[in-house]
C-alpha positions in Angstrom: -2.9 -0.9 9.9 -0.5 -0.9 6.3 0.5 -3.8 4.8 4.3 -3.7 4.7 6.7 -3.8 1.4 10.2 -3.0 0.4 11.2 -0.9 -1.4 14.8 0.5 -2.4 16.0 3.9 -0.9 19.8 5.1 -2.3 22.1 7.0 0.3 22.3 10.0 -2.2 25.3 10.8 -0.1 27.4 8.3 -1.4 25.9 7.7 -5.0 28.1 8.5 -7.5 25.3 8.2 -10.6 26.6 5.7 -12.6 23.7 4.9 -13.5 24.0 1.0 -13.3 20.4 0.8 -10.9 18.7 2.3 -14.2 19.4 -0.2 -16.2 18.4 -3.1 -14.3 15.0 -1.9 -12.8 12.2 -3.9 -14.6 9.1 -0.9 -14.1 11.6 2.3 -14.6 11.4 3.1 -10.9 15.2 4.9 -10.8 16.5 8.0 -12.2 19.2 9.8 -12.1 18.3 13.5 -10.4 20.6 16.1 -12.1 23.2 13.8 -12.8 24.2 14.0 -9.0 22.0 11.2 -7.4 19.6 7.9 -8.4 16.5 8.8 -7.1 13.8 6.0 -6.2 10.1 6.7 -7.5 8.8 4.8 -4.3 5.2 4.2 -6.2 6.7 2.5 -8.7 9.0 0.7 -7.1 8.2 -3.1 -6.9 11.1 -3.9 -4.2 12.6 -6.9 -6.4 16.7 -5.9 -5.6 18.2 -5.9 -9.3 19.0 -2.4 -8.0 20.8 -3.2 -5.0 22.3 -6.2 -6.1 23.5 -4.1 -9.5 24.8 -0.9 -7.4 28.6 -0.8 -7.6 28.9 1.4 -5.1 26.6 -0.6 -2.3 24.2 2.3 -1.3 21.1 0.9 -2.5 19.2 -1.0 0.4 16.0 -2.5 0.7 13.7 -1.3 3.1 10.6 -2.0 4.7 7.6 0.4 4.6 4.0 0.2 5.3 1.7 1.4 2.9 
């Protein structure tokens, strides 16, 4: 069995790619996908919040996730 670990997952429905999650992440896990969404590079991702905590818009969430 995985060990579990957050990580952050954007509801790309809801995004409006302000880019404000970009800025914050320490290890450059967040881009923005054609200007449209943030997208998460879950391998990177170190599952600290500055995202979520940054996101204006609220549709950044930590998750858990077994690797």
């Amino acid at each position: 069995m995985g060990r579990k670990r957050r990580k952050a997952q954007v509801d790309s429905a809801d995004c409006v790619a302000c880019g404000c999650c970009v800025k914050v992440c320490p290890v450059r896990a967040i881009g923005i996908d054609r200007g449209i969404t943030a997208r998460v590079d879950r391998d990177k991702c170190v599952g600290c919040g500055k995202c979520a905590a940054e996101c204006p818009a609220s549709v950044i969430a930590l998750q858990e996730v077994e690797e």
